[in-house]
C-alpha positions as CSV (number, residue, x, y, z in Angstrom):
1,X,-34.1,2.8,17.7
2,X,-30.6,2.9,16.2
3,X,-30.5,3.5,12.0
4,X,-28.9,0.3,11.3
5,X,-28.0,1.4,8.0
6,X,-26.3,4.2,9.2
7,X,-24.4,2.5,11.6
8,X,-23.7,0.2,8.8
9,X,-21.7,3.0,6.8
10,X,-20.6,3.9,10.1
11,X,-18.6,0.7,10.1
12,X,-17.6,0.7,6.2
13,X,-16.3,3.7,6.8
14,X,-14.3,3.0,10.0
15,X,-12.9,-0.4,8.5
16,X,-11.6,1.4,4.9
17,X,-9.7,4.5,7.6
18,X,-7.9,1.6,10.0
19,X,-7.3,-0.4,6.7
20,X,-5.5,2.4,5.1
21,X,-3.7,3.6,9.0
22,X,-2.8,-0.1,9.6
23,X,-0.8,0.3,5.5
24,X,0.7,3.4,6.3
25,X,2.6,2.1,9.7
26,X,3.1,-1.7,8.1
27,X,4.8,0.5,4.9
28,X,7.0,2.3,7.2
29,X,7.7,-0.6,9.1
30,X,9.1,-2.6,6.3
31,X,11.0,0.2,5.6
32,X,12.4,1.2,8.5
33,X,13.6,-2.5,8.9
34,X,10.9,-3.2,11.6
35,X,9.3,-6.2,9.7
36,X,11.2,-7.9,7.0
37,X,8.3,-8.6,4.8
38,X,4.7,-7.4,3.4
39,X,1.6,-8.7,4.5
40,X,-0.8,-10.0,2.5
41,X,-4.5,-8.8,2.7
42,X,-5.7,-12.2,4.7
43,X,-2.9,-11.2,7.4
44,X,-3.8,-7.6,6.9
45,X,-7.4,-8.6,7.8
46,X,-6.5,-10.9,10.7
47,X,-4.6,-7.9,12.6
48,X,-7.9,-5.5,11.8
49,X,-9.9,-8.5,13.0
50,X,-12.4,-8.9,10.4
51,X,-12.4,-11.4,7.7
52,X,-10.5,-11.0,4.4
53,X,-13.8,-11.5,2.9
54,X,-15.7,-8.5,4.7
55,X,-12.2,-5.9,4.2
56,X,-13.0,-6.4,0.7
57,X,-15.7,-6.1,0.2
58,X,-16.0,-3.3,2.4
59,X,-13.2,-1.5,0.7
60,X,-15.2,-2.3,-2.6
61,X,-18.1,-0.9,-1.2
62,X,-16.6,2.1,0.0
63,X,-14.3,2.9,-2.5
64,X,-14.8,1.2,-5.9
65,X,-11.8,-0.8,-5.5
66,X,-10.1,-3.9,-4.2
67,X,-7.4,-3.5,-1.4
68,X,-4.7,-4.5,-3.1
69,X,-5.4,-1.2,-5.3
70,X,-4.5,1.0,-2.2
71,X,-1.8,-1.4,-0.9
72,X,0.4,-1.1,-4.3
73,X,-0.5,2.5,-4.6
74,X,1.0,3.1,-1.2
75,X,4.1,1.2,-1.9
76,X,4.3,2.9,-5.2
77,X,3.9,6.2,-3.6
78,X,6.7,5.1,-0.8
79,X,8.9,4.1,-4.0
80,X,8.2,7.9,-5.6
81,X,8.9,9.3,-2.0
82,X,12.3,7.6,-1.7
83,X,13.4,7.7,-5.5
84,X,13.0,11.8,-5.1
85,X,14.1,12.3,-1.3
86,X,17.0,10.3,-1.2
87,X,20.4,9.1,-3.2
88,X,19.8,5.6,-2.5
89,X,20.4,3.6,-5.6
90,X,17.0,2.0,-6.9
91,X,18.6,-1.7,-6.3
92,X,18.5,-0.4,-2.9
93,X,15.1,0.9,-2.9
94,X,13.7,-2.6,-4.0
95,X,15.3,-4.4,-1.6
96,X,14.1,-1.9,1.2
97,X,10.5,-2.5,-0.4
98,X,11.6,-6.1,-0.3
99,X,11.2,-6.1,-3.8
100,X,13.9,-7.9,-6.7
101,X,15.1,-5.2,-8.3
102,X,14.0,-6.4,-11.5
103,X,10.5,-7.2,-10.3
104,X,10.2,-3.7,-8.7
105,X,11.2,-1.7,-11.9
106,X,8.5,-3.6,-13.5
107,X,5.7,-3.4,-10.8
108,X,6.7,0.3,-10.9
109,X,6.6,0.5,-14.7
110,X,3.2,-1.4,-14.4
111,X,1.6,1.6,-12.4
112,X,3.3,4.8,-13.2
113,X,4.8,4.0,-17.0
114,X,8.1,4.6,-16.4
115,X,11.3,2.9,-14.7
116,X,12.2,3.9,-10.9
117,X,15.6,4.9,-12.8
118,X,13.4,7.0,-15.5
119,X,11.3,8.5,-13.1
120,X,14.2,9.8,-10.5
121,X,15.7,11.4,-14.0
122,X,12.5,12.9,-15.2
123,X,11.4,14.2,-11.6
124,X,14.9,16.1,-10.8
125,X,15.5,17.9,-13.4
């Protein structure tokens, strides 16, 4: 007889690594030009085939947090990547995210404290 609990966090754990996989290649694909636009979670759920209901609260269960934590984080982290490996103005770098400039320096601000601008400065000197 099969440990059904174990299977259980078997499957938690599978869904949480193809949730964050699936982010990585849908990030690089809206930056690459690939896809024009984000996902959002329900979609993001759809292509994993589960429900948005059971990727959260699988990722709550597995992690302690909701997915759009680890789907801003990963943008943010995108954002830091090109703001320090590339000369491309942060207007640039919003749109690429397909982000308003303005909105993007303040969803930046919101998670790291500072400006895309004020973090490019502070990180190369």
């Amino acid at each position: 007889m099969r440990d059904s609990n174990n299977d259980l966090l078997k499957r938690g754990q599978e869904i949480t690594e193809n949730y964050f996989r699936f982010l990585d290649g849908h990030i690089n694909d809206v930056v690459s030009g690939r896809t024009d636009e984000f996902l959002e979670i329900n979609e993001i759920a759809d292509a994993l085939f589960i429900s948005h209901k059971h990727l959260t609260d699988t990722l709550q269960q597995e992690t302690g947090h909701h997915p759009c934590h680890f789907y801003d984080d990963k943008i943010i982290e995108k954002a830091k990547d090109l703001l320090l490996n590339t000369e491309q103005p942060v207007s640039e770098i919003a749109k690429l995210l397909t982000y308003d400039p303005s909105n993007f320096s303040k969803f930046f601000k919101k998670f790291t404290g500072q400006t895309p601008g004020q973090f490019r400065k502070i990180q190369k000197k």
